[in-house]
N, CA, C and O atoms as a Tripos MOL2 file, in Angstrom:
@<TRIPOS>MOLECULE
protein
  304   303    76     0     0
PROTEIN
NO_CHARGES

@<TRIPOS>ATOM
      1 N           9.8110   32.7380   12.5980 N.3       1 UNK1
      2 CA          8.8860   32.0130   13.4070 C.3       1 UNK1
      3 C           9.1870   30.5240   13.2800 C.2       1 UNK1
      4 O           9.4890   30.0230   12.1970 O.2       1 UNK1
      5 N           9.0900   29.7860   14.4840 N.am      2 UNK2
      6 CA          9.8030   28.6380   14.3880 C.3       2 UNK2
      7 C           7.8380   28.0870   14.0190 C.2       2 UNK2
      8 O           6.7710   28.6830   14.1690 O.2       2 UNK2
      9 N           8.3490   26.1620   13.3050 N.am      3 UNK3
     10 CA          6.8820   25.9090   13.0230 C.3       3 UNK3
     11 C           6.6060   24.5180   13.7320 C.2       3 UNK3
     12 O           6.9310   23.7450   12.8310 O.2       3 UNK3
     13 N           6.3160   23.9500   14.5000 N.am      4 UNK4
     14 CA          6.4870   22.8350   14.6370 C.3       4 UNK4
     15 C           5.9740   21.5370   13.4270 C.2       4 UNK4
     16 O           4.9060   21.6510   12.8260 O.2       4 UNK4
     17 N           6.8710   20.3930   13.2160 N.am      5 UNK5
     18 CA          6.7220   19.4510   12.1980 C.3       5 UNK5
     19 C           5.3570   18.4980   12.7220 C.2       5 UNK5
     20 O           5.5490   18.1800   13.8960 O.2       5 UNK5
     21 N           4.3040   18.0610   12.3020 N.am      6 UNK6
     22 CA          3.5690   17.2910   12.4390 C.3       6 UNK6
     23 C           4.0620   16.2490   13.1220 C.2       6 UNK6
     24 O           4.6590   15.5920   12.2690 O.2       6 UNK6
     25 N           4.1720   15.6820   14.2070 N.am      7 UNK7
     26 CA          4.9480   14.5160   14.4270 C.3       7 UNK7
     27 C           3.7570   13.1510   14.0520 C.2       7 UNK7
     28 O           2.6000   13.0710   14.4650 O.2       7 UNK7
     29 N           4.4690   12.2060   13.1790 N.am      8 UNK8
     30 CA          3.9650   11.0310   13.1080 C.3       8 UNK8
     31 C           3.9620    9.9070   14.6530 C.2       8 UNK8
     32 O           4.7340    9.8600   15.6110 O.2       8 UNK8
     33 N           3.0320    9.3130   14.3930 N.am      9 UNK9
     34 CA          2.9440    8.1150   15.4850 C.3       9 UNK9
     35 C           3.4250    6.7300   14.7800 C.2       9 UNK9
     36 O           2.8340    6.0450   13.9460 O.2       9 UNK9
     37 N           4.6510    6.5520   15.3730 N.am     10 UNK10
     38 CA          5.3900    4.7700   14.4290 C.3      10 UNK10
     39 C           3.6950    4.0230   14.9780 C.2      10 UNK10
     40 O           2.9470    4.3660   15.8940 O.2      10 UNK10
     41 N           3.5850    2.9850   14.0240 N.am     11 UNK11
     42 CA          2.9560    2.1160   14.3800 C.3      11 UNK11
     43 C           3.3230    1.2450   15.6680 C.2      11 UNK11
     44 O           4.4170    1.1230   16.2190 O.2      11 UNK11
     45 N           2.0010    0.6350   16.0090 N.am     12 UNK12
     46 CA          2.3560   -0.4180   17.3890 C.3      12 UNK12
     47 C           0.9710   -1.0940   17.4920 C.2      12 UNK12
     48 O          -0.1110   -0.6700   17.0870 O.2      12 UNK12
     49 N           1.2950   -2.3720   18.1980 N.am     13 UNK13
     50 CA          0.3140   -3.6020   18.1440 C.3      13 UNK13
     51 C          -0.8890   -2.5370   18.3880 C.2      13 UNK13
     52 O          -0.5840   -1.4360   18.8450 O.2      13 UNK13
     53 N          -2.1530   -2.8120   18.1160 N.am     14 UNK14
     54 CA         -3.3930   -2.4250   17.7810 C.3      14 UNK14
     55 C          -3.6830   -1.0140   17.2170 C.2      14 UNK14
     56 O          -4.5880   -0.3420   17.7110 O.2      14 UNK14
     57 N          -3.1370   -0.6770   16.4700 N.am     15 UNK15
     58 CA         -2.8080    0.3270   15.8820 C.3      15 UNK15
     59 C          -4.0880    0.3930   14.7140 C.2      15 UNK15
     60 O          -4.2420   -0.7880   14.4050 O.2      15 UNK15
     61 N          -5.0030    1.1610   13.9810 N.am     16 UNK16
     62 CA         -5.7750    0.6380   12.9020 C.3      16 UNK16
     63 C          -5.1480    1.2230   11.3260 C.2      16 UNK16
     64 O          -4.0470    1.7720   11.3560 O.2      16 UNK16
     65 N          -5.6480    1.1300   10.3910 N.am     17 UNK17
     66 CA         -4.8960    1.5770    8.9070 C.3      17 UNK17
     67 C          -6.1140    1.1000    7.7740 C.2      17 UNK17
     68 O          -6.6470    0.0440    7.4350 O.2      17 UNK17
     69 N          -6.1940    2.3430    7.4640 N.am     18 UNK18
     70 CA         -7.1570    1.6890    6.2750 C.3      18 UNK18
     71 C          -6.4330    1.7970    4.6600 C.2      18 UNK18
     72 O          -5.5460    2.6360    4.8170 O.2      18 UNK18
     73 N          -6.4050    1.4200    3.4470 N.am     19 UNK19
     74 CA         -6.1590    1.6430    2.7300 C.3      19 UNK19
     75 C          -6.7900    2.9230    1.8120 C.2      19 UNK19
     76 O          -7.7740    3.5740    2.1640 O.2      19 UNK19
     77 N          -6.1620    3.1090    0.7890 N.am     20 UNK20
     78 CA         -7.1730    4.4500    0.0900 C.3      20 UNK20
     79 C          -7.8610    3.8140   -0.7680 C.2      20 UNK20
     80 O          -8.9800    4.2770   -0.9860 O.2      20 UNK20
     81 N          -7.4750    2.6560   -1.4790 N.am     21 UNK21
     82 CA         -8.0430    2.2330   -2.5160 C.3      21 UNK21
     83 C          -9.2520    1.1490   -2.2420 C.2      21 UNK21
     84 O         -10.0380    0.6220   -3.0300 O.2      21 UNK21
     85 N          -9.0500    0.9850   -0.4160 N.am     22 UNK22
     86 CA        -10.5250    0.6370   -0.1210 C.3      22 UNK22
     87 C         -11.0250    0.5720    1.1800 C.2      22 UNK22
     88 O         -11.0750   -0.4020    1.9300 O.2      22 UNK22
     89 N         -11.5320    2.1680    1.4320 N.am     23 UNK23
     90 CA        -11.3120    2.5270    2.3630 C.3      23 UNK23
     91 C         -12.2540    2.1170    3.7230 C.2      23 UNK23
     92 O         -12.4380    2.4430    4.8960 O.2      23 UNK23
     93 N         -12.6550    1.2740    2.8110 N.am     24 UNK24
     94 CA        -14.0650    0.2140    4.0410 C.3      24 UNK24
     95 C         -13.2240   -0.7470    4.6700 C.2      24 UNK24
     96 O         -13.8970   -0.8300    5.6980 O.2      24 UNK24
     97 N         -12.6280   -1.2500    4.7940 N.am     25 UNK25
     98 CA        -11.8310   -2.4580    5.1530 C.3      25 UNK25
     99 C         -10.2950   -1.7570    6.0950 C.2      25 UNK25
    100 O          -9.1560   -1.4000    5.7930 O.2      25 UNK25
    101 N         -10.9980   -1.8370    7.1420 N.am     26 UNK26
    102 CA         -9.7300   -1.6930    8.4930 C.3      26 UNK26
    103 C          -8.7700   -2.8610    8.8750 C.2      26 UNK26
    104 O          -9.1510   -3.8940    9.4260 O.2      26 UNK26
    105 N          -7.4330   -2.5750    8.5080 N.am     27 UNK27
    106 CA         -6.4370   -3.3990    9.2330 C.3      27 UNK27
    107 C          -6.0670   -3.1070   10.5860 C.2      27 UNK27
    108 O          -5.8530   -1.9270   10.8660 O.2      27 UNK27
    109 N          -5.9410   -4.1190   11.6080 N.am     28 UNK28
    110 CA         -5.1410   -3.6620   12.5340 C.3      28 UNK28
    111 C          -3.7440   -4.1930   12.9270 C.2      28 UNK28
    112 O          -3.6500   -5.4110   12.7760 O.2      28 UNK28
    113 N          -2.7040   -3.6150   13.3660 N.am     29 UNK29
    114 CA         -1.9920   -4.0290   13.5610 C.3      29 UNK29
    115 C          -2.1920   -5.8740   14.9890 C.2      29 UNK29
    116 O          -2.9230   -5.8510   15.9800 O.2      29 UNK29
    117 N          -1.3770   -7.0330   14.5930 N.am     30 UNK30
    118 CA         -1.6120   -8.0110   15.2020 C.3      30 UNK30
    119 C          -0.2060   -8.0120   16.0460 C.2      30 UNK30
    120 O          -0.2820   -8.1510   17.2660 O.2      30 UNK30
    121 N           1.0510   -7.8620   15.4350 N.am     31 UNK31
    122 CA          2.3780   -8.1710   15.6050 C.3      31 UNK31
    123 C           3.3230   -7.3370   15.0130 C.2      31 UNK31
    124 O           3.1660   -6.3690   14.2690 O.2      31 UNK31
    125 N           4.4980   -7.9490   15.5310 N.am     32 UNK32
    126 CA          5.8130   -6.7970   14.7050 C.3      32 UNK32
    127 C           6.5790   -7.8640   15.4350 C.2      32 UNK32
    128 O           6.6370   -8.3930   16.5450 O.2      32 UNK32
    129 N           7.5910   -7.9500   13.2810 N.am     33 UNK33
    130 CA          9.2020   -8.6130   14.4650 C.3      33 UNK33
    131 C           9.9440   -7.9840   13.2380 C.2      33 UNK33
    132 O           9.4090   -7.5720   12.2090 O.2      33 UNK33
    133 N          11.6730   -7.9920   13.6330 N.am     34 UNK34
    134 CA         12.2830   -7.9370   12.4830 C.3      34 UNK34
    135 C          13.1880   -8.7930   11.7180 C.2      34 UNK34
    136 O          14.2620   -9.2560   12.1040 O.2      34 UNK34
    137 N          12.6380   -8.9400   10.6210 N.am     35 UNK35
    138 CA         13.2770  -10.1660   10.1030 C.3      35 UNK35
    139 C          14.8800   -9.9870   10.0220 C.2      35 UNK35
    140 O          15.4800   -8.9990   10.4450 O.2      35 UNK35
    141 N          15.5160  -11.2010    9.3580 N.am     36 UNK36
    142 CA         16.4460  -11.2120    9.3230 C.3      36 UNK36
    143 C          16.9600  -10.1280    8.4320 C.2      36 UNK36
    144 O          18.1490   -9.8720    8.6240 O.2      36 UNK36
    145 N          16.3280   -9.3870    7.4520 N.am     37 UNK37
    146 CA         17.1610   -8.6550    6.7580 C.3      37 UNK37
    147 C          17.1910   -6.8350    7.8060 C.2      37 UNK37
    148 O          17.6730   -5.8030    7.3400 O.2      37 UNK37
    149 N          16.6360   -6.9430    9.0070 N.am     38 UNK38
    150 CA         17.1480   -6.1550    9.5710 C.3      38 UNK38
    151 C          15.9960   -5.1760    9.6310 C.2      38 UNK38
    152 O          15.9810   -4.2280   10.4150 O.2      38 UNK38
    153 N          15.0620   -5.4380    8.7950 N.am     39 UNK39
    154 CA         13.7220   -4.7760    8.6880 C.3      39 UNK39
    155 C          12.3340   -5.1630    9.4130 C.2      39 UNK39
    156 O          11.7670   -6.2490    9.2920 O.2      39 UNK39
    157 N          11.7970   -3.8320   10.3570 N.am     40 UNK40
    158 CA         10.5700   -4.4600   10.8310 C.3      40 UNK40
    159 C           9.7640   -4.4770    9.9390 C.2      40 UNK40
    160 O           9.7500   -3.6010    9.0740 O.2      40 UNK40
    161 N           8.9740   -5.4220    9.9660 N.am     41 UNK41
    162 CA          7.5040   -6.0180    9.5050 C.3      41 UNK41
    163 C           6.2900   -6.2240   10.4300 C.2      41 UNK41
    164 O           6.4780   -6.5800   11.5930 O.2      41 UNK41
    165 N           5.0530   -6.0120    9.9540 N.am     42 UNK42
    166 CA          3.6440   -5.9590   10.8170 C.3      42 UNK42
    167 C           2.5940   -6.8170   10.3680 C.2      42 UNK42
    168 O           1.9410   -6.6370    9.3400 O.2      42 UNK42
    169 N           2.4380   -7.8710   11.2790 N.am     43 UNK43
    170 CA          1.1540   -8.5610   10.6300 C.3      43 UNK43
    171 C          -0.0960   -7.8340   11.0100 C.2      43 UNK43
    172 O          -0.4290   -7.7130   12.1880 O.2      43 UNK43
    173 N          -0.8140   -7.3310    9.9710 N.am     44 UNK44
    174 CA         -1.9880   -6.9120   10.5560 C.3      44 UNK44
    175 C          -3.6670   -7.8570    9.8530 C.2      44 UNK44
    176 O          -3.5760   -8.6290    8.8990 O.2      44 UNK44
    177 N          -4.4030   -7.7000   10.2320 N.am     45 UNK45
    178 CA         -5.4990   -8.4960   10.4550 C.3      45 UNK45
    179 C          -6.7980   -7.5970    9.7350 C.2      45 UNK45
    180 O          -6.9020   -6.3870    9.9360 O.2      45 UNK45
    181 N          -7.7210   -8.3300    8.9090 N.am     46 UNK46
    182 CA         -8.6040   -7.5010    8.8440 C.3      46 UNK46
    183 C          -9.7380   -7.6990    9.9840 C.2      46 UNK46
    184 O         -10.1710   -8.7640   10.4240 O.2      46 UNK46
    185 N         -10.0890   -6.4100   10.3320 N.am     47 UNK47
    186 CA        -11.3720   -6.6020   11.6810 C.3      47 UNK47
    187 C         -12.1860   -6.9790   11.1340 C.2      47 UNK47
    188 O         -12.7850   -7.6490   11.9740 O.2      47 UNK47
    189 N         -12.8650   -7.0710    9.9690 N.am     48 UNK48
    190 CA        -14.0950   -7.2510   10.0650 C.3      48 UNK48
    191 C         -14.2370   -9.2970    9.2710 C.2      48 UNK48
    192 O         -15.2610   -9.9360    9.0310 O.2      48 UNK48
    193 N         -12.6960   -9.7340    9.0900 N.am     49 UNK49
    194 CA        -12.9050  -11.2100    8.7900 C.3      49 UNK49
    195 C         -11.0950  -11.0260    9.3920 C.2      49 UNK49
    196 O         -10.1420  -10.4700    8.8460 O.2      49 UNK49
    197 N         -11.1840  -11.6590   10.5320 N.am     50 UNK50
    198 CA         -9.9670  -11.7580   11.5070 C.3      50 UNK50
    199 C          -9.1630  -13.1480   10.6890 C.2      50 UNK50
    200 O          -8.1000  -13.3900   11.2610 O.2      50 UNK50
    201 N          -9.3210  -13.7070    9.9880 N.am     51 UNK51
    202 CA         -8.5360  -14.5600    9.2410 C.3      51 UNK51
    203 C          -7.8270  -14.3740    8.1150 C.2      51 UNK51
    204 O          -7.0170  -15.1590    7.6220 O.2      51 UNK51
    205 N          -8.1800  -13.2240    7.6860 N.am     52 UNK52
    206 CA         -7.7270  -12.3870    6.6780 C.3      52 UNK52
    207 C          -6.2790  -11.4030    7.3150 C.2      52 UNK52
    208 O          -6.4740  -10.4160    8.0240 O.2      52 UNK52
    209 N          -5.1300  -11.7800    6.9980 N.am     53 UNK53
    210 CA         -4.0650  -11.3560    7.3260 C.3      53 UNK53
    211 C          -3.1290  -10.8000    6.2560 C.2      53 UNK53
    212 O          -3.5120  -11.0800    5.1210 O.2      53 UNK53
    213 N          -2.1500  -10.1800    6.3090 N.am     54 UNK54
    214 CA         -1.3160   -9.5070    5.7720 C.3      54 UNK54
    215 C          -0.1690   -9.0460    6.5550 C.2      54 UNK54
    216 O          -0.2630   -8.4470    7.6260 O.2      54 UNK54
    217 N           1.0740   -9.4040    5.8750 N.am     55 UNK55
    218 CA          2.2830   -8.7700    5.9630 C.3      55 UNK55
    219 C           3.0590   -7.7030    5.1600 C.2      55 UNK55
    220 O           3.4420   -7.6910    3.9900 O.2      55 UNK55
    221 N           3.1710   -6.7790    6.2020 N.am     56 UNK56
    222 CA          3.9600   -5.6780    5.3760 C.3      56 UNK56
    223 C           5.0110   -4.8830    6.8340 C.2      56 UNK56
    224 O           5.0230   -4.8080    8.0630 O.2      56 UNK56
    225 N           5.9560   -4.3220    5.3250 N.am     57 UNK57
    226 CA          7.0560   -4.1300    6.0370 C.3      57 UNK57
    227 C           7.1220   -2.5700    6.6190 C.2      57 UNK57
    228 O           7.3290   -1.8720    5.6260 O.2      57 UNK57
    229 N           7.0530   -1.8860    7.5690 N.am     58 UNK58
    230 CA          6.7040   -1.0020    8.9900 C.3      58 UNK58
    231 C           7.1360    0.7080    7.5190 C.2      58 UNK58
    232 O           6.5150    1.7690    7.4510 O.2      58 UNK58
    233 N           8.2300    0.3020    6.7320 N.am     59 UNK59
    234 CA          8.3990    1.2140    5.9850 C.3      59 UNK59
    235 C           7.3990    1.7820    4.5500 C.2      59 UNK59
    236 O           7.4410    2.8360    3.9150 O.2      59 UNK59
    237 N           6.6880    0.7750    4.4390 N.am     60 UNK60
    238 CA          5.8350    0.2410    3.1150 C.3      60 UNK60
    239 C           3.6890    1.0760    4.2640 C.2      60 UNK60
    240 O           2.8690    1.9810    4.1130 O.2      60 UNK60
    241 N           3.9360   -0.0360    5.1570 N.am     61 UNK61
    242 CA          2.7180    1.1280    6.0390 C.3      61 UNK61
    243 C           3.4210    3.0560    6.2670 C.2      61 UNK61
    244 O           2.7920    3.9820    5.7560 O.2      61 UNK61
    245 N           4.1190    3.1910    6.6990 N.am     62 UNK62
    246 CA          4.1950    4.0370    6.9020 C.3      62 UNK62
    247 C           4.5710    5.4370    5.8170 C.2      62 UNK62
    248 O           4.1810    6.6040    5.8650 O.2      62 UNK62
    249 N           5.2590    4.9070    5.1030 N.am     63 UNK63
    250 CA          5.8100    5.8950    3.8860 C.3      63 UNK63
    251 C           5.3130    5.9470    2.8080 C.2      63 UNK63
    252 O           5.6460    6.8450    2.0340 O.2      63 UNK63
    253 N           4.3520    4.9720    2.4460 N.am     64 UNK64
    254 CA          4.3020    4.0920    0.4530 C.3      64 UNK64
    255 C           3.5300    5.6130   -0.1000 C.2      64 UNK64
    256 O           3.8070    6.2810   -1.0970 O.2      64 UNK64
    257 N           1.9910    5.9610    1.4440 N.am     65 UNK65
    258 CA          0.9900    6.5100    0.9860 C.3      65 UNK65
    259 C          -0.1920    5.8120    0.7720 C.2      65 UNK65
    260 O          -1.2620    6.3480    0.4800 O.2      65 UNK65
    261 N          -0.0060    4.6160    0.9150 N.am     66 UNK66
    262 CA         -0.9550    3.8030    0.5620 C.3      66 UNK66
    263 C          -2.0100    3.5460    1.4840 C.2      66 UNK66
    264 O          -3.1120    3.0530    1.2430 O.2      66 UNK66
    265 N          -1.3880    4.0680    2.9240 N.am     67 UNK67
    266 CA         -2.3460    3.5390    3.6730 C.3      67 UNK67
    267 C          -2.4020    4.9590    5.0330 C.2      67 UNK67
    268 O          -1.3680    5.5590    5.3260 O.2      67 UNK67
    269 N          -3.4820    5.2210    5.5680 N.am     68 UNK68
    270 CA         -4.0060    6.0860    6.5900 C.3      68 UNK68
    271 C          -3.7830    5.5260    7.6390 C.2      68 UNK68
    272 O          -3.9900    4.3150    7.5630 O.2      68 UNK68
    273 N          -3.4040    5.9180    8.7220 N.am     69 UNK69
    274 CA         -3.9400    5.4700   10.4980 C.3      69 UNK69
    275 C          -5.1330    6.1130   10.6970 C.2      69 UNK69
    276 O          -5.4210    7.0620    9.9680 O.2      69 UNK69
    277 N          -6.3200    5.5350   12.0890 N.am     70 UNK70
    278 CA         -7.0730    5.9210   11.9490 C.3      70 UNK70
    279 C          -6.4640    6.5330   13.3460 C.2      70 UNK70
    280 O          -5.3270    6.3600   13.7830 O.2      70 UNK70
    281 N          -7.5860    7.3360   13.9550 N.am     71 UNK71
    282 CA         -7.4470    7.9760   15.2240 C.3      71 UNK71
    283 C          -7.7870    7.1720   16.1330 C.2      71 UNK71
    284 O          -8.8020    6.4790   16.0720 O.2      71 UNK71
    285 N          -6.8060    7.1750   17.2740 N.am     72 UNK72
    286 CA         -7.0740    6.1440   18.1610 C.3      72 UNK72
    287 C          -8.5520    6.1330   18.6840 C.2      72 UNK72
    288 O          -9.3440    5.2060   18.5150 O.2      72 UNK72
    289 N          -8.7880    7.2490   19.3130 N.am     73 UNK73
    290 CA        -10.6440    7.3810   19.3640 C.3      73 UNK73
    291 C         -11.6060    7.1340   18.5410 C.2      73 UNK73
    292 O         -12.6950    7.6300   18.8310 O.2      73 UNK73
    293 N         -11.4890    6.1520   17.0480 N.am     74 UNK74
    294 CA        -12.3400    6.5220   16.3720 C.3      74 UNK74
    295 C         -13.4530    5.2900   16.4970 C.2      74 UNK74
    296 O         -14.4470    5.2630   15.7710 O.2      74 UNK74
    297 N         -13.2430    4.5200   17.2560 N.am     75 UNK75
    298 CA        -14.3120    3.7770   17.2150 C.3      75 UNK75
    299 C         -15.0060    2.7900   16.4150 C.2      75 UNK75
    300 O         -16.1520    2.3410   16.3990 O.2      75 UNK75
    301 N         -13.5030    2.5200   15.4850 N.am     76 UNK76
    302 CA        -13.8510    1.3700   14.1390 C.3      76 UNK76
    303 C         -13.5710   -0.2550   14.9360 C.2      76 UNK76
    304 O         -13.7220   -1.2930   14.2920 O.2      76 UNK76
@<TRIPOS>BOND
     1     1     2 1
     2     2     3 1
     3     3     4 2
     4     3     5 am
     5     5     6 1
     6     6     7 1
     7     7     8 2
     8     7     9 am
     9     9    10 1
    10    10    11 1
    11    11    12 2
    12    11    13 am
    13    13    14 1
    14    14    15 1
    15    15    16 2
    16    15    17 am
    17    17    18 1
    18    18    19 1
    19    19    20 2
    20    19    21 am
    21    21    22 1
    22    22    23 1
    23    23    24 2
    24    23    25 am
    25    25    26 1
    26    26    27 1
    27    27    28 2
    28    27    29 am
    29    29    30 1
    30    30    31 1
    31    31    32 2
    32    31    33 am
    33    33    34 1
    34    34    35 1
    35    35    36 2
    36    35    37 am
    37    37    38 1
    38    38    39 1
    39    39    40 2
    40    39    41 am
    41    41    42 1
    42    42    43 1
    43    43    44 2
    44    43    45 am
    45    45    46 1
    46    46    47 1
    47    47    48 2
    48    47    49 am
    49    49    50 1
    50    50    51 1
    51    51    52 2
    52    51    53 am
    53    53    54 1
    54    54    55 1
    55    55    56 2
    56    55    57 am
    57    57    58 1
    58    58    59 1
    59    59    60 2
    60    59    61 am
    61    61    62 1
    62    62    63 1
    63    63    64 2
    64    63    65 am
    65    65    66 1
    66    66    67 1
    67    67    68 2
    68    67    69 am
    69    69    70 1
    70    70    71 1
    71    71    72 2
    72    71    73 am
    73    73    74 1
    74    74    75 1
    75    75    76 2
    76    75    77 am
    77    77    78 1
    78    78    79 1
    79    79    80 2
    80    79    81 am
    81    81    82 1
    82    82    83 1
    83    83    84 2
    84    83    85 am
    85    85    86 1
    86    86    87 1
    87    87    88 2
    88    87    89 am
    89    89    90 1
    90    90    91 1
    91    91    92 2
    92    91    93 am
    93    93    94 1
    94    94    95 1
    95    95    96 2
    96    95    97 am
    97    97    98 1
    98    98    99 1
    99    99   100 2
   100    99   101 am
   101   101   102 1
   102   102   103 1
   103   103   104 2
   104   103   105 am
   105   105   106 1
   106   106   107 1
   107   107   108 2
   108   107   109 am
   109   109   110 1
   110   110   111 1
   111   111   112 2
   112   111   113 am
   113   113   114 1
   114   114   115 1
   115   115   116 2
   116   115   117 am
   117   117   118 1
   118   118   119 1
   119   119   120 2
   120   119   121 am
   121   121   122 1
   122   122   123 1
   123   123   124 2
   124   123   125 am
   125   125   126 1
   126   126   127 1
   127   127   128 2
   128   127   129 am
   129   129   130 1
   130   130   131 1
   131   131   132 2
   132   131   133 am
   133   133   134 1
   134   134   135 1
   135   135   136 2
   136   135   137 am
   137   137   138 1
   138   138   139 1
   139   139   140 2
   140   139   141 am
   141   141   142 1
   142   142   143 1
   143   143   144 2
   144   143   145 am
   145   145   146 1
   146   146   147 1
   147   147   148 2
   148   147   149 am
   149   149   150 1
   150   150   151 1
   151   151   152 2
   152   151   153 am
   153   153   154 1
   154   154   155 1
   155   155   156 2
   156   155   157 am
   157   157   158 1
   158   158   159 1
   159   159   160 2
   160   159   161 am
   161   161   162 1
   162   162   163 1
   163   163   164 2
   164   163   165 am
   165   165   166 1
   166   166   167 1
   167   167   168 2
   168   167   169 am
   169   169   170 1
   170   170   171 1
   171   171   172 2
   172   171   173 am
   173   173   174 1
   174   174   175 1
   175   175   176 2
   176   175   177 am
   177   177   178 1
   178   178   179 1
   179   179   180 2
   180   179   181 am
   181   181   182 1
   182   182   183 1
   183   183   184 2
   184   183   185 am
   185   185   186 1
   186   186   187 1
   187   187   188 2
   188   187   189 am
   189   189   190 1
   190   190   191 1
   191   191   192 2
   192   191   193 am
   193   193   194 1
   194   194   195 1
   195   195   196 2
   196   195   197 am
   197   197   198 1
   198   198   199 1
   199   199   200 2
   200   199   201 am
   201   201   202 1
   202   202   203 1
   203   203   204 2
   204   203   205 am
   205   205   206 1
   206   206   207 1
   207   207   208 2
   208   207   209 am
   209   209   210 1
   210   210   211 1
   211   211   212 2
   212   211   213 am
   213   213   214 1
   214   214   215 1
   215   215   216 2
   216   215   217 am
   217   217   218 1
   218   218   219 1
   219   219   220 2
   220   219   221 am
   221   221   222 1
   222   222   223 1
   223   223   224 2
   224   223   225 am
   225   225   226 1
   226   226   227 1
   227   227   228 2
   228   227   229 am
   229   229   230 1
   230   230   231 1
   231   231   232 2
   232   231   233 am
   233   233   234 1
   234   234   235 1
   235   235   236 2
   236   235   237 am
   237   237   238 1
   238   238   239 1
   239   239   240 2
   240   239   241 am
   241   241   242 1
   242   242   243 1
   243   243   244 2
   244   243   245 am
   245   245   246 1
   246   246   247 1
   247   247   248 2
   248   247   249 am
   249   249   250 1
   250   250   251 1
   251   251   252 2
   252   251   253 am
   253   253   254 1
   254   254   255 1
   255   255   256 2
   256   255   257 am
   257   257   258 1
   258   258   259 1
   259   259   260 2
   260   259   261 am
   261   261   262 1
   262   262   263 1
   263   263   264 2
   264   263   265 am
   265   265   266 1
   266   266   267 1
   267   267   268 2
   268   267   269 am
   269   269   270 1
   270   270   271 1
   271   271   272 2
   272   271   273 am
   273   273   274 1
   274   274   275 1
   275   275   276 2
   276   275   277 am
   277   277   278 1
   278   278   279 1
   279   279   280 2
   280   279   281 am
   281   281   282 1
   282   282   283 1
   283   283   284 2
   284   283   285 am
   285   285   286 1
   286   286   287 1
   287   287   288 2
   288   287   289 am
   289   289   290 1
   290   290   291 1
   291   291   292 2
   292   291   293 am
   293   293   294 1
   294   294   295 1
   295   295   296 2
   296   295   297 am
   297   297   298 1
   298   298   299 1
   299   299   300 2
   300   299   301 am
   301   301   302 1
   302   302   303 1
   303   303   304 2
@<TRIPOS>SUBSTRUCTURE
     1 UNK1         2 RESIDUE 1 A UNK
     2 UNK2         6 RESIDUE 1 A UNK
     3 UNK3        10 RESIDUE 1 A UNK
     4 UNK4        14 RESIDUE 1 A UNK
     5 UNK5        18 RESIDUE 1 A UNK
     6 UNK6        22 RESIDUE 1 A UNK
     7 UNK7        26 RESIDUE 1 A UNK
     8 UNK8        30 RESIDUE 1 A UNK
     9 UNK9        34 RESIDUE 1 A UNK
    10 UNK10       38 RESIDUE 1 A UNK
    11 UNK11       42 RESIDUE 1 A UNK
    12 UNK12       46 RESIDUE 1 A UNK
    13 UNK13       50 RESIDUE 1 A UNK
    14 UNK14       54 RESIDUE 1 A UNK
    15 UNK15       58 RESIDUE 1 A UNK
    16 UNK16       62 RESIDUE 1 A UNK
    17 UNK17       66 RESIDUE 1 A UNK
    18 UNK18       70 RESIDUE 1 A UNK
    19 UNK19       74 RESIDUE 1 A UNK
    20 UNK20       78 RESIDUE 1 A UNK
    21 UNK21       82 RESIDUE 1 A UNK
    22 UNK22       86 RESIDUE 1 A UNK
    23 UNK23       90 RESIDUE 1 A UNK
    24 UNK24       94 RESIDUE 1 A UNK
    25 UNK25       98 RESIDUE 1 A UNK
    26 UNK26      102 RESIDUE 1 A UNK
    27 UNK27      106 RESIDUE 1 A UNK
    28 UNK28      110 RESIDUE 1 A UNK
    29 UNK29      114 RESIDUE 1 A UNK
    30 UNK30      118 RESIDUE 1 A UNK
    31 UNK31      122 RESIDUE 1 A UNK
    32 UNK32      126 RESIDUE 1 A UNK
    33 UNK33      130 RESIDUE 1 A UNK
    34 UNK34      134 RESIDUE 1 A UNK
    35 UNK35      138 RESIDUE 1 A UNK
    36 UNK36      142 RESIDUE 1 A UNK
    37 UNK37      146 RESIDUE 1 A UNK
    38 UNK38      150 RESIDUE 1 A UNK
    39 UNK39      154 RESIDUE 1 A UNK
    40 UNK40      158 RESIDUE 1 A UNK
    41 UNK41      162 RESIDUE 1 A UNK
    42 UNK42      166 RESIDUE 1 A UNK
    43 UNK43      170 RESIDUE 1 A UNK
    44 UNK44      174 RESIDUE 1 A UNK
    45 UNK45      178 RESIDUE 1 A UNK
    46 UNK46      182 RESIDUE 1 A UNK
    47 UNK47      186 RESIDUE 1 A UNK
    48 UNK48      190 RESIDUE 1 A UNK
    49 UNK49      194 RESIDUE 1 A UNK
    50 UNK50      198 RESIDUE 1 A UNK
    51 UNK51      202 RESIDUE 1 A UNK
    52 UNK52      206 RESIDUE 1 A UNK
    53 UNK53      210 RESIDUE 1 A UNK
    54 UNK54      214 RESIDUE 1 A UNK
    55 UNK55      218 RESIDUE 1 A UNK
    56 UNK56      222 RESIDUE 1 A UNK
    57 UNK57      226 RESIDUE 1 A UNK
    58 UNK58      230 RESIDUE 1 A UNK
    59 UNK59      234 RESIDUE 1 A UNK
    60 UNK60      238 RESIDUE 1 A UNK
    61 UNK61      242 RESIDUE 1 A UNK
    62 UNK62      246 RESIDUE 1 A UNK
    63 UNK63      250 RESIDUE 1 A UNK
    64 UNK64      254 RESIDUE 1 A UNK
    65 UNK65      258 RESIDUE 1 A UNK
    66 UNK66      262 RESIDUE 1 A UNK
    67 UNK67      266 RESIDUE 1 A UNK
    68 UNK68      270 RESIDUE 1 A UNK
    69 UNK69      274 RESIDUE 1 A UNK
    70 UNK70      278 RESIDUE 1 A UNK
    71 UNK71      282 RESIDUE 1 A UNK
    72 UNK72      286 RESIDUE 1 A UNK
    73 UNK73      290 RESIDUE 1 A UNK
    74 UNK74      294 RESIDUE 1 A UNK
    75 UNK75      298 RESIDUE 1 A UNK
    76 UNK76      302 RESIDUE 1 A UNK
C-alpha cells in the first residue's frame, strides 16, 4: 500500500509560528531574502508588539522543532 508523506508548507510572507517554549506569543513571517552565504532567512515580527522582530534562518524555522505553523484559518 502506497502512503502518502505529509507534505510540509515552506514558509512565505505572512505565514504565523509560534514557539513551544512560549506558546502565547505568535510570530509572523514580515520578509525573506538570502544572504550572502546562500541561505534564506525570515524576518518575522511579533503580532501582538509589532516592534519586536527576529531573524532566523528558513532552515532553523522549519527543521530545529522549535517552532509550529499555525493554520492558515486560525484566526490569531
Amino acid at each position: 500500500m502506497l502512503r502518502r508523506r505529509h507534505q510540509r508548507l515552506e514558509a512565505s510572507v505572512g505565514a504565523r509560528y509560534f514557539r513551544h517554549d512560549t506558546p502565547r506569543i505568535i510570530w509572523e513571517v514580515l520578509s525573506m531574502y538570502v544572504a550572502v552565504d546562500g541561505l534564506r532567512h525570515l524576518i518575522l515580527f511579533n503580532v501582538s508588539h509589532p516592534t519586536v522582530r527576529k531573524t532566523l534562518s528558513q532552515s532553523t524555522l522549519e527543521n530545529s522543532g522549535q517552532y509550529t505553523r499555525l493554520p492558515e484559518n486560525s484566526g490569531l
